[in-house]
C-alpha positions in Angstrom: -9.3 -17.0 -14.3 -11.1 -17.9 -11.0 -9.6 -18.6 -7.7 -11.9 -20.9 -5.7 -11.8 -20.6 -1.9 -8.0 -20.6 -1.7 -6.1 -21.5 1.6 -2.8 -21.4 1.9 -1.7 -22.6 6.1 1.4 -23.5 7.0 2.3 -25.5 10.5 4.0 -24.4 13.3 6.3 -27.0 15.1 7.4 -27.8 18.8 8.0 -30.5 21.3 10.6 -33.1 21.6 8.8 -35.0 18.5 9.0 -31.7 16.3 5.1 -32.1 16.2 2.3 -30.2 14.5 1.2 -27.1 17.2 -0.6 -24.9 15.4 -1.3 -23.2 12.2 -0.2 -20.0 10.3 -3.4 -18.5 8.3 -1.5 -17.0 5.5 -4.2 -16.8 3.0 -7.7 -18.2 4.8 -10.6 -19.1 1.8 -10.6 -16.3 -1.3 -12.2 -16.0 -4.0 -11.2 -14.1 -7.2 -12.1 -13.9 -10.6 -10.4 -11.8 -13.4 -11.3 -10.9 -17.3 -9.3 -10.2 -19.7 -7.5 -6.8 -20.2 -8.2 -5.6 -17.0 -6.1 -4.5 -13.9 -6.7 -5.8 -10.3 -5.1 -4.4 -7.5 -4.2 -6.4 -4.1 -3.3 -4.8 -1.3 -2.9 -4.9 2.2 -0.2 -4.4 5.2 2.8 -6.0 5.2 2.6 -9.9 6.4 -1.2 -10.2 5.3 -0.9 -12.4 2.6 -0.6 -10.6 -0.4 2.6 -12.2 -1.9 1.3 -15.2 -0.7 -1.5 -15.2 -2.9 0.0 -14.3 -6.0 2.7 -17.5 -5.8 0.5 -19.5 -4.9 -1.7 -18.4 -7.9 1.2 -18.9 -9.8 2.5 -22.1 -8.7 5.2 -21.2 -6.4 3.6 -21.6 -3.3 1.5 -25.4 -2.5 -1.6 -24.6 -1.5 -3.8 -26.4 0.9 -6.9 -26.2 -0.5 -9.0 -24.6 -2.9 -9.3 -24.5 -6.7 -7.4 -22.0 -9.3 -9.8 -22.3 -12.8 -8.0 -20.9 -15.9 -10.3 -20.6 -18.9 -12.8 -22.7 -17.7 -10.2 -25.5 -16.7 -8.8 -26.7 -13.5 -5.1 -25.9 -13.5 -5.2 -26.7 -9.3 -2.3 -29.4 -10.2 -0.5 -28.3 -13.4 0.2 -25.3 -12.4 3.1 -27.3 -10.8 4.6 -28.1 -13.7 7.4 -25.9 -15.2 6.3 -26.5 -18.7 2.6 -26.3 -18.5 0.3 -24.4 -21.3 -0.5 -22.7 -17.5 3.0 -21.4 -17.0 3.3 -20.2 -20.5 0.0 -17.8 -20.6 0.5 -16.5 -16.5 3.7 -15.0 -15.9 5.2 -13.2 -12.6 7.3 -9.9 -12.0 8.9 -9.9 -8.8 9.6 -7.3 -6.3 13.4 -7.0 -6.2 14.3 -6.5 -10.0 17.9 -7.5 -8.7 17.9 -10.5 -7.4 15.0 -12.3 -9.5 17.8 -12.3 -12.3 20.3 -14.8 -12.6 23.7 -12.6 -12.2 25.7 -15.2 -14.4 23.8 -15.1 -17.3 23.7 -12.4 -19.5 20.4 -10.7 -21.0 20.3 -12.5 -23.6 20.3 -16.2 -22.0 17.9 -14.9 -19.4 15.3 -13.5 -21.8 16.0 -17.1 -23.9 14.8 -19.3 -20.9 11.0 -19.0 -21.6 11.4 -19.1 -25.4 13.1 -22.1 -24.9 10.9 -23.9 -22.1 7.7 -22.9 -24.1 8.2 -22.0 -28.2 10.7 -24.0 -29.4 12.3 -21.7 -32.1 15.7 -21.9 -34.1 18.4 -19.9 -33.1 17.5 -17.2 -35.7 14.2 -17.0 -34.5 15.4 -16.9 -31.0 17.6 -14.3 -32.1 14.9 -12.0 -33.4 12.6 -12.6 -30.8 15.3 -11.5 -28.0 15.5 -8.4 -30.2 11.8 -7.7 -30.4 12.0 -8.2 -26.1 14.3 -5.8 -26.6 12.6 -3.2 -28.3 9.1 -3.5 -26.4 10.7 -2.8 -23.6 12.8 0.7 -24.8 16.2 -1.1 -24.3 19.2 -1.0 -27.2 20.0 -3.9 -28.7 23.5 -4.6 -27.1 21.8 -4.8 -23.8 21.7 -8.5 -24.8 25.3 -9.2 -24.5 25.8 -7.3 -20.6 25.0 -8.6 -17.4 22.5 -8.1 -14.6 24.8 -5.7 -12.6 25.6 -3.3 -15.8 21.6 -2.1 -15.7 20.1 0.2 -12.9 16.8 -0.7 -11.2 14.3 0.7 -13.9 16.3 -1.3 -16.4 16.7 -4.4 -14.6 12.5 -4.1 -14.0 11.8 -3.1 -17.7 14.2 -6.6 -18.4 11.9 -8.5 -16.0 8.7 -7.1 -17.8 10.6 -8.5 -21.6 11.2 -12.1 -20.1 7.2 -12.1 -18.6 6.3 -10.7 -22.3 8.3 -13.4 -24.0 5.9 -16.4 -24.1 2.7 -14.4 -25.2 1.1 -14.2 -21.7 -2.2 -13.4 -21.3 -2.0 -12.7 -17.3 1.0 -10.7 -15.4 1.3 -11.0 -11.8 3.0 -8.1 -10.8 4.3 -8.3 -7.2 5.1 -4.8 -6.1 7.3 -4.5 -9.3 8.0 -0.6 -8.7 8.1 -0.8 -4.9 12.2 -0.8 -5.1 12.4 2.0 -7.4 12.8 5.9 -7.0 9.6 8.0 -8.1 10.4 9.3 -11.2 11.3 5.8 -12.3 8.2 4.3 -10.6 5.9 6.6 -12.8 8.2 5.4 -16.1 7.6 1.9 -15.3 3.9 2.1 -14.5 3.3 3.9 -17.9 5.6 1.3 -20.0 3.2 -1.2 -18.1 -0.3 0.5 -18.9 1.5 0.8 -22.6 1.9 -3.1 -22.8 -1.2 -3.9 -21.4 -3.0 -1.5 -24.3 -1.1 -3.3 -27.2 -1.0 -7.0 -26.1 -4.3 -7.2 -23.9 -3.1 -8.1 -21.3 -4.8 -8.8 -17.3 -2.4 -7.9 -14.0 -2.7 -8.6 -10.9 -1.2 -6.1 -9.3 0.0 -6.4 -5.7 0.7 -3.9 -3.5 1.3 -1.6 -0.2 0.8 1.4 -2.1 -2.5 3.0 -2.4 -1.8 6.2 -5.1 0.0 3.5 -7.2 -2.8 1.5 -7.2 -5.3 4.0 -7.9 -3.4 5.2 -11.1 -3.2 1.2 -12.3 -6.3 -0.5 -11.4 -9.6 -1.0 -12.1 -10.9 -3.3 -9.2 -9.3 -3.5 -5.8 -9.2 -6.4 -3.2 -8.4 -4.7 0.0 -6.5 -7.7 2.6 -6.1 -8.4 6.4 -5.0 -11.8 7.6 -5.6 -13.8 5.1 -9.1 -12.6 4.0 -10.5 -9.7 2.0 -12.4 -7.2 4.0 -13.4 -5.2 1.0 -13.6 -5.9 -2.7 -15.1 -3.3 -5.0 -14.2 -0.5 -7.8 -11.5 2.0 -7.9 -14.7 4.3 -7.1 -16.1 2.1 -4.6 -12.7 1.4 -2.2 -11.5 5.3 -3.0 -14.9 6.8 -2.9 -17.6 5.0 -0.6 -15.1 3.2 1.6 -17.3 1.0 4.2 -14.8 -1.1 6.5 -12.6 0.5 9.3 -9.8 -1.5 8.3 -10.1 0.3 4.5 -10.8 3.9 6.1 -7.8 3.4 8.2 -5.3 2.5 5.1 -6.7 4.9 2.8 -6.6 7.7 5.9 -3.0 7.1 6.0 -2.4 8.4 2.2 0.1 11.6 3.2 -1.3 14.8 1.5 0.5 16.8 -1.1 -0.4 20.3 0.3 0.7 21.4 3.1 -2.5 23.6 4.1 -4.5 21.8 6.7 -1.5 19.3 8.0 -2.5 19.9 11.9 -6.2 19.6 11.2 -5.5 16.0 9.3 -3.5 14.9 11.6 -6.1 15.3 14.1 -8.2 13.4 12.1 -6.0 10.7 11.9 -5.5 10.7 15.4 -9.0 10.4 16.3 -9.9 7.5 13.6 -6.8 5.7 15.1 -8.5 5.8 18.8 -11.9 4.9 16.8 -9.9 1.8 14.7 -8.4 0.4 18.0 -11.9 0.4 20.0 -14.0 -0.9 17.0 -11.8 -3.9 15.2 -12.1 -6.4 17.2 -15.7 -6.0 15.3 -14.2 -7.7 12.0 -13.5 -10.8 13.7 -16.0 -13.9 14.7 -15.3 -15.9 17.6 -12.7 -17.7 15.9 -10.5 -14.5 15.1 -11.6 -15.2 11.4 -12.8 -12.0 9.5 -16.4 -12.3 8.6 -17.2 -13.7 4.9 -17.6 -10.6 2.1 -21.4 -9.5 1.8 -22.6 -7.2 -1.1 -23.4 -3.3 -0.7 -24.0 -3.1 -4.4 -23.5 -5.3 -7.5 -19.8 -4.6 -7.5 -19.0 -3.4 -4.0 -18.3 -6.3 -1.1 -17.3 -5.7 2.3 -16.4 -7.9 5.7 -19.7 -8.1 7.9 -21.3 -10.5 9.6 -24.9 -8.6 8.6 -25.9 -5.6 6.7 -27.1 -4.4 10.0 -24.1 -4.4 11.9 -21.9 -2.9 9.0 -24.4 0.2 8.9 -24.1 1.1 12.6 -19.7 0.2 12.6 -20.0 2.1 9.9 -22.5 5.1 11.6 -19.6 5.1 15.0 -16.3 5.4 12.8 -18.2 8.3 11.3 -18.9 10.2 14.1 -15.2 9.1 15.2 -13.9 10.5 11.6 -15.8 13.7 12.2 -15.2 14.9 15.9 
């Protein structure tokens, strides 16, 4: 799939004629492209655009310009369309497991929607595919006849993961699917994930706040701030070489598992912070629009407006980091 300079605005309203004012930014001109049986990870604050970007991937959110490419086809328009070849190969897991299923239908109606909508199969063969759902996903076969509310939150995700799985998919969109979730199950859900990508091939997108959860799942990372990417790059690249302030600062924020040093890092933190606030407004052009992506190596991107200038931002927060 590639995403073509998606923007995604939506208007803001006033006067006594109700009348466009300005504009929300939500998702400002990205680009994407993904292969097949990899993971991508998006993440960002909260309110930059990161669910944004996957429904509107999806479908779910109208877009106001740009092109979405699936397989070398524009899908830009059917991905509207509920019953599209689109929808059937590019599912979604949401981020409340609760309320993304329908409390009056039980398991086995909700795992039937998409087999109906898309395959087409007798009752029998609807019957056995439920089952197979079923299994996949480590769930007994009566699960079929209960309801949402008779499941706890691992169970009600691993359910959400069976009714993305039952159409064949070859892309997940995984909107903080374990956010919701205590850690244990967090870890058991991430692994069932990894599992089913290994046996069905699968590609994610997975979107979300948290960086150690997204350095055990993915492979590339788009890092996001109001609307646009800062930096793009490998697992390596984002956790290892790190080149915008806006990166340092989220990845700065990871809390340690030891608790030797904890003064002397939160110093640190401290004096990055007093470095981030004096340096950002660096990331913005005249407009308030973060600069465009510019290479720093064939697969590592960063928010610039020149190679120059990133080297000597990136020579201050430094010397910030290290006093």
């Amino acid at each position: 799939m590639q995403v073509i300079d998606l923007k995604v605005h939506y208007p803001i309203r006033g006067g006594f004629f109700n009348t466009i004012v300005d504009w929300v930014y939500a998702v400002d001109g990205i680009d994407m492209e993904f292969e097949q049986g990899k993971t991508y990870g998006l993440v960002g604050e909260s309110g930059c655009g990161k669910s944004t970007t996957g429904k509107a991937i999806i479908g779910l959110e109208k877009i106001t310009s740009g092109k979405i490419l699936f397989e070398g086809e524009d899908v830009t328009r059917e991905r509207r369309s509920r019953t599209s070849r689109f929808h059937r190969e590019v599912q979604m897991i949401f981020q409340d497991s609760h309320s993304s299923l329908n409390p009056r239908k039980r398991i086995a109606d909700i795992l039937a929607e998409p087999i109906r909508n898309f395959l087409h199969l007798t009752p029998r063969e609807e019957s056995r595919k439920i089952g197979e759902l079923l299994e996949i996903v480590g769930l007994p076969q009566d699960a079929k006849e209960k309801y949402p509310h008779e499941f706890s939150g691992g169970q009600k995700q691993r359910i959400n993961i069976a009714r993305a799985l039952a159409t064949h998919p070859k892309m997940i969109i995984a909107d903080e699917p374990v956010s919701a979730l205590d850690l244990s199950v967090q870890a058991q859900v991430l692994n069932f994930m990894k599992d089913v990508q290994r046996e069905f091939g699968l590609t994610y997108l997975f979107i979300s706040h948290d960086l150690g959860v997204v350095k055990h799942m993915c492979d590339t990372i788009f890092i996001m701030y109001k609307g646009r990417f800062v930096e793009r790059g490998t697992k390596e690249d984002i956790y290892g070489n790190s080149k915008h302030l806006y990166t340092k600062r989220l990845l700065s924020s990871i809390p340690a598992t030891t608790p030797v040093g904890r003064e002397k890092r939160k110093r640190a933190r401290k004096e990055f912070e007093k470095v981030y606030e004096k340096m950002i407004h660096k990331a913005f052009d005249q407009n308030g629009r973060v600069y465009d992506l510019i290479p720093v190596s064939d697969t590592h991107y960063v928010s610039a407006p020149s190679a120059r200038e990133l080297l000597e931002i990136g020579k201050e927060s430094e010397m910030g980091g290290s006093r």
